[in-house]
C-alpha positions as CSV (number, residue, x, y, z in Angstrom):
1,X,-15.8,-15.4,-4.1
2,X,-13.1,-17.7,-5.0
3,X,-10.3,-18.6,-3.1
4,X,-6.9,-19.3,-4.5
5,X,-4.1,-21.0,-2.3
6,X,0.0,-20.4,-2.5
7,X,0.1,-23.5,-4.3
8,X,-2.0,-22.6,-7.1
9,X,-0.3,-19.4,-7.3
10,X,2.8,-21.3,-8.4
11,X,1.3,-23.3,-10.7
12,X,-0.2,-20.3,-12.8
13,X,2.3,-17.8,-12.4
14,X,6.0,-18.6,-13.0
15,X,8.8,-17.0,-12.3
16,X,9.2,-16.3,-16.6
17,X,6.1,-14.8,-17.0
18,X,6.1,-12.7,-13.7
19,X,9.0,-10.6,-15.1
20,X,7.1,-10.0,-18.7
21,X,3.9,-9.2,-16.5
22,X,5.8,-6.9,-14.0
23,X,7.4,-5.4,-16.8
24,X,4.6,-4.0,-19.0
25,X,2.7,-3.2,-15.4
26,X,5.8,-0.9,-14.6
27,X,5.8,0.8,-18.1
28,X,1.8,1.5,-17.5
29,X,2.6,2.9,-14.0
30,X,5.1,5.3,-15.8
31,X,3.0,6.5,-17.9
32,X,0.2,7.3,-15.3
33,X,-2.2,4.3,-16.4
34,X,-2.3,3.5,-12.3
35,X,-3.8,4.7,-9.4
36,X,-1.4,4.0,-6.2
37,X,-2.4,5.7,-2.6
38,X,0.8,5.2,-0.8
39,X,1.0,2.0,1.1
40,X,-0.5,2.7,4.8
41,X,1.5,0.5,7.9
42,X,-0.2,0.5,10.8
43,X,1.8,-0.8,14.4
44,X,-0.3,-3.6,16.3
45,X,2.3,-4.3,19.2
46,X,5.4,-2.4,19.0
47,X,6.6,-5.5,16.6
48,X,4.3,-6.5,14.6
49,X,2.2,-4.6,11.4
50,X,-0.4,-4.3,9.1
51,X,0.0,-3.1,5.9
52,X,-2.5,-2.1,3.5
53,X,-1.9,-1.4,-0.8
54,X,-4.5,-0.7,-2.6
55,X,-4.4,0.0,-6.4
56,X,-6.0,-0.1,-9.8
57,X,-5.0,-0.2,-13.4
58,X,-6.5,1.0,-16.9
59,X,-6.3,-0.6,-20.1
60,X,-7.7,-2.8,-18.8
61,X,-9.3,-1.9,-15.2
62,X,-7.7,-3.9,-12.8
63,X,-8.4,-2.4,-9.0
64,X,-8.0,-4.3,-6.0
65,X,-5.9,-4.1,-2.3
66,X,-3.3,-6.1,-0.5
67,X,-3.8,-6.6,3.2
68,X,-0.2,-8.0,4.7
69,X,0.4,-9.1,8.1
70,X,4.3,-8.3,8.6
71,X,5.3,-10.4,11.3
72,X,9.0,-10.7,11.8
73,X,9.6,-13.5,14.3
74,X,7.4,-16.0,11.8
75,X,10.2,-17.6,10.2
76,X,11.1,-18.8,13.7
77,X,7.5,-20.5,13.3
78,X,8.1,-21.7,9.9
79,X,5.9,-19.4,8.3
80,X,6.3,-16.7,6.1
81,X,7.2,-12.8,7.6
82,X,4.6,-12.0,4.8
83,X,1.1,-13.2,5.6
84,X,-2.2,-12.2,4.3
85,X,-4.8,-11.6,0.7
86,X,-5.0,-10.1,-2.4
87,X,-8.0,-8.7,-3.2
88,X,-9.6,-8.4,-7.0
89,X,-12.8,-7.0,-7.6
90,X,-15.0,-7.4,-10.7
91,X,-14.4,-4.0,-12.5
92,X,-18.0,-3.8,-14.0
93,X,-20.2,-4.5,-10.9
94,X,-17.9,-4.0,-7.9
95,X,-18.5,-7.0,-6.2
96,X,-15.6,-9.2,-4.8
97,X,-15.0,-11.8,-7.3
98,X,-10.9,-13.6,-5.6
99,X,-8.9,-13.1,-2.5
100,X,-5.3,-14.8,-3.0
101,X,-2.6,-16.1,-0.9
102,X,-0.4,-12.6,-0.5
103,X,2.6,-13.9,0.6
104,X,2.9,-16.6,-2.7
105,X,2.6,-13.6,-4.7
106,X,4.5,-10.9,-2.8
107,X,7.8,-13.3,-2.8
108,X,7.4,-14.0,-6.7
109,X,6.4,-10.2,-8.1
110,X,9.3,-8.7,-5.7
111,X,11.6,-11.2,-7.3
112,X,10.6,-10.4,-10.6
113,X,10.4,-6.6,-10.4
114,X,14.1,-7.2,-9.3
115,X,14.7,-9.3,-12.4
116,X,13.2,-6.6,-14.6
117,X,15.0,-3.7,-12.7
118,X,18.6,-5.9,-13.7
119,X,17.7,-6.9,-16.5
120,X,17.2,-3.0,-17.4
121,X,20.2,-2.0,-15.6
122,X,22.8,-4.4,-14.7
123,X,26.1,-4.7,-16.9
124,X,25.2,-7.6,-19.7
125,X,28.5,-9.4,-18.5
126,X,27.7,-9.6,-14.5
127,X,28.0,-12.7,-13.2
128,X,28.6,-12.5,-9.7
129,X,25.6,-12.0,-7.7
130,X,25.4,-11.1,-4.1
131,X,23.1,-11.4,-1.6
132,X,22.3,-9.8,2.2
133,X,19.1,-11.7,3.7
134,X,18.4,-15.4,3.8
135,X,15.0,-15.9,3.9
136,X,12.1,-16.4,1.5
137,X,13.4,-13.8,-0.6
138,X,16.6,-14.9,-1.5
139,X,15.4,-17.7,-2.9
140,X,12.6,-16.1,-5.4
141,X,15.6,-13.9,-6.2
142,X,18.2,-16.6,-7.3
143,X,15.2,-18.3,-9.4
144,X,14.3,-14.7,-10.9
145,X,17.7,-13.4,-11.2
146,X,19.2,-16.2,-13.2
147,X,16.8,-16.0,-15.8
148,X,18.1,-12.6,-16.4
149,X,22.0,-12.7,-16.5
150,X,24.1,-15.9,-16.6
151,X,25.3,-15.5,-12.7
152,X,28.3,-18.2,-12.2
153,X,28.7,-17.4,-8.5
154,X,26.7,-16.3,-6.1
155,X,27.5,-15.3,-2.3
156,X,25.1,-15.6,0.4
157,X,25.6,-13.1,3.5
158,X,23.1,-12.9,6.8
159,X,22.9,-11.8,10.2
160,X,23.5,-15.7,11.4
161,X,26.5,-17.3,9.6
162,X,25.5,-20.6,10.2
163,X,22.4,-20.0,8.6
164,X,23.8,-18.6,5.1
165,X,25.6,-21.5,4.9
166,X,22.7,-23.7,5.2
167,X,21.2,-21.7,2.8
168,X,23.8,-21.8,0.4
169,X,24.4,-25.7,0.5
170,X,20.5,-26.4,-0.2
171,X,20.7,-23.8,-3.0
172,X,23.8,-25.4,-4.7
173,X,21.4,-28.6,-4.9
174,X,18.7,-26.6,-7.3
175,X,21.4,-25.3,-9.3
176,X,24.8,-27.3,-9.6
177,X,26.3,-24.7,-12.1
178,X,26.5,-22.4,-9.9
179,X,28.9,-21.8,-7.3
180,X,27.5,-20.7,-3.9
181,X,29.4,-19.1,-1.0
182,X,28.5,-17.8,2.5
183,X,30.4,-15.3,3.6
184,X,31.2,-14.4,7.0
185,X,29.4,-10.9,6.6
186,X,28.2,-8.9,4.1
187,X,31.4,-6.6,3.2
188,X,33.3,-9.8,2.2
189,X,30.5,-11.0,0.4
190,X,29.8,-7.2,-1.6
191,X,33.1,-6.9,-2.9
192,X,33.9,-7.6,-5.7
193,X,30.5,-9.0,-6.8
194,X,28.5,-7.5,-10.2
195,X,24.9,-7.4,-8.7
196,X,24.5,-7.2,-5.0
197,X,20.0,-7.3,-3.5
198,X,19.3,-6.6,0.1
199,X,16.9,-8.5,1.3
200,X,16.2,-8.0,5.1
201,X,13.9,-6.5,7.4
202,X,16.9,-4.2,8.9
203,X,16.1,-0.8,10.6
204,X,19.9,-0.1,10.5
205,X,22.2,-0.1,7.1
206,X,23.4,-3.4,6.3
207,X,25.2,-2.0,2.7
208,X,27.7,0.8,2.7
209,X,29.1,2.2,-0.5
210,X,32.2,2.2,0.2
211,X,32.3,-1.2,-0.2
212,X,31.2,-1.2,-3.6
213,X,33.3,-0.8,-6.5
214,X,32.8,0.6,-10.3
215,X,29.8,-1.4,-12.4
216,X,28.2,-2.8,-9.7
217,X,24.3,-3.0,-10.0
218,X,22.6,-2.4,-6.5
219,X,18.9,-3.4,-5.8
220,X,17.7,-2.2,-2.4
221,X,14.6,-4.2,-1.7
222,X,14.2,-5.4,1.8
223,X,12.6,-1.8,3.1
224,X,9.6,-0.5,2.3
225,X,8.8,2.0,5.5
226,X,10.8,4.8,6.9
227,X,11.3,3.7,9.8
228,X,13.8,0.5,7.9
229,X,17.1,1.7,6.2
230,X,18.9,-1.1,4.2
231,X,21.8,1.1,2.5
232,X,24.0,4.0,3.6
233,X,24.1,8.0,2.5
234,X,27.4,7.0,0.5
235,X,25.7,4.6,-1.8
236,X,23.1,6.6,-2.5
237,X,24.8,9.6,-3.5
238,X,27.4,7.7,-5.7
239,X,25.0,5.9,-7.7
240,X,22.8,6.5,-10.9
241,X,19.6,6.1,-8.9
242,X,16.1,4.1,-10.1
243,X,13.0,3.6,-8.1
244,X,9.9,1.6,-9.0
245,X,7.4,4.9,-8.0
246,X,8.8,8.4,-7.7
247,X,6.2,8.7,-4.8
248,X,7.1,6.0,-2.6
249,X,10.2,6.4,-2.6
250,X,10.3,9.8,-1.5
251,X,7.8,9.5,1.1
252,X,8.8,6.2,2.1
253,X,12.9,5.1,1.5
254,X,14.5,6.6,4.6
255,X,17.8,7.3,3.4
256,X,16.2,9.3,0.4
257,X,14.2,11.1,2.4
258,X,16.9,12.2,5.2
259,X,19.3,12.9,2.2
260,X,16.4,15.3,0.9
261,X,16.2,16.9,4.2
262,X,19.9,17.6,4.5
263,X,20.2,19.0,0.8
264,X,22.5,16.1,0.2
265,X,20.4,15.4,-2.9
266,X,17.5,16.7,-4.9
267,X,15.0,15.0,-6.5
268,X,16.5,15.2,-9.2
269,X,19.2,12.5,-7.8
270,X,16.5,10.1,-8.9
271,X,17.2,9.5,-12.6
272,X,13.7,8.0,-13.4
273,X,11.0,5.2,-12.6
274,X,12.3,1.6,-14.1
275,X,9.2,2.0,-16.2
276,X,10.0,5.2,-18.0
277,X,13.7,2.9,-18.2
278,X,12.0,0.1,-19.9
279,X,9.5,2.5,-22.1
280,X,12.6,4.3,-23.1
281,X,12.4,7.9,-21.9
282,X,14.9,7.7,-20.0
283,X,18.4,6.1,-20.0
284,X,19.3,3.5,-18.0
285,X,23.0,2.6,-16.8
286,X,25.5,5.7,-18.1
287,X,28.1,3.2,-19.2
288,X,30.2,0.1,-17.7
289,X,31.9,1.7,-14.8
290,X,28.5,3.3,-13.6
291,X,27.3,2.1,-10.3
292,X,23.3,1.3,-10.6
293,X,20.5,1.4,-7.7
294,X,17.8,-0.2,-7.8
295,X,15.9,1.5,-5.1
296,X,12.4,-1.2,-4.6
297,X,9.3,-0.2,-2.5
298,X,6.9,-2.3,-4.1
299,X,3.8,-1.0,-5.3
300,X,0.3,-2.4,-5.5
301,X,0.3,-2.4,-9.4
302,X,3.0,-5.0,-9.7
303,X,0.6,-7.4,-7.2
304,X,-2.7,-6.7,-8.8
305,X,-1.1,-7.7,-12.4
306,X,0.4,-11.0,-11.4
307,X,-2.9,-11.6,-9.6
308,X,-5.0,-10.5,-12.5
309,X,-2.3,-13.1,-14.7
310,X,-3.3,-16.1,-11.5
311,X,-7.1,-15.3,-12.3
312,X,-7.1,-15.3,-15.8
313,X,-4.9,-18.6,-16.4
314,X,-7.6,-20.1,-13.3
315,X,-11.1,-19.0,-14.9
């Protein structure tokens, strides 16, 4: 079985052709060319986790699982929060055939699912960009957002100020266009700004909608179990709401699933998968004044594509 590291990841998947790849994978999950068990976290310490994703695809058979350590306190260690393998298996005899770095793909197909979701969805004139979470993600996103939309400013928010600015000051190094702020919390940072991605691992709401004004493109990324809420009730409820898998996200985005046990939504609230957006069954964004959500989970599909894209530019 081959063995493929983070760096050869990057040299065989960039951030370009992850959006293309992400986006034709989301249009086959739409259309029910996937089979996607619901991701299963178990607890190891009371902090810690282990996730488990597996998935396969049709035309062609792509089937494989993600095993992820999710270990919080690792960017204190200088390590990803992210760590563990992609599995692919040969779909004619069933035998293991490459086990990838997880975390090298995980930060560049979340990015890029975002990318596609904005790209769908996202007024064609936004420019500012906001962002809650400084960590590995925030970067993937600046490199796949900015291939999407020609952003001009972008605002860096996080739960250490100190840090965002950090952040912000090596980013404006990588792209001297762009004008990069850290704001002193993530309200001052929201307002104002076109497209707005939370990227933390927060079990309390870091976004509330009130803070949000007309046209403003929302993707909620950072939490993928119930037991992590990124965004508020308000937000939810006043925005023209996307998710990447009907599924997930109504057995797994907490504030959907409270608001479905209150009656303060239907499922119907849920205007379609980004897939059926991009296949064009459904609409997307109702017009310019329209708030957008983006609501992310991440789904094995999207990880098993950009790892059958590494393995076929490899062999």
């Amino acid at each position: 079985m081959k063995i493929i590291s983070a760096e050869e990841i990057r040299q065989h998947l960039s951030m370009r052709d992850a959006i293309e790849v992400v986006a034709q994978t989301m249009i086959r999950v739409s259309q029910g060319k996937a089979n996607l068990p619901l991701r299963t976290v178990m607890d190891i310490d009371g902090t810690n986790r282990l996730g488990v994703m597996p998935g396969a695809l049709t035309d062609p058979v792509t089937y494989g699982v993600k095993v992820l350590s999710l270990f919080p306190g690792n960017p204190s260690k200088g390590l990803s929060s992210h760590i563990g393998a992609v599995l692919l298996f040969d779909p004619e005899t069933g035998r293991p055939s490459v086990s990838m770095d997880a975390d090298a793909i995980t930060a560049i197909r979340t990015a890029a699912a975002t990318a596609v979701a904005t790209r769908a969805l996202a007024r064609s004139d936004a420019r500012v960009l906001a962002l809650i979470g400084t960590g590995e993600q925030a970067e993937s996103h600046i490199a796949a957002l900015t291939l999407v939309r020609q952003i001009s400013e972008i605002r860096i928010a996080g739960r250490m100020p100190d840090r965002a600015a950090a952040f912000a000051n090596r980013m404006s190094v990588h792209y001297p266009d762009i004008a990069f702020t850290p704001a002193p919390d993530a309200e001052q940072a929201v307002r104002g700004a076109d497209i707005v991605c939370t990227l933390t691992s927060s079990a309390s709401v870091v976004l509330h909608g009130d803070w949000l004004g007309p046209g403003t493109h929302v993707n909620a990324v950072g939490a993928s179990i119930p037991s992590m809420q990124e965004i508020d009730e308000a937000l939810l409820l006043k925005s023209e709401v996307f998710t990447d898998y009907r599924p997930s996200a109504f057995a797994q985005a907490r504030e959907i699933i409270l608001a479905l046990e209150t009656g303060a939504m239907t499922r119907d609230h849920v205007r379609g998968e980004i897939g059926e957006v991009l296949a064009g069954t459904v609409s997307g964004r109702s017009g310019p004044d329209a708030i957008t959500l983006y609501r992310s989970l991440g789904i094995a599909a999207q990880d098993l594509a950009c790892a059958d894209h590494v393995w076929r530019e490899v062999q």
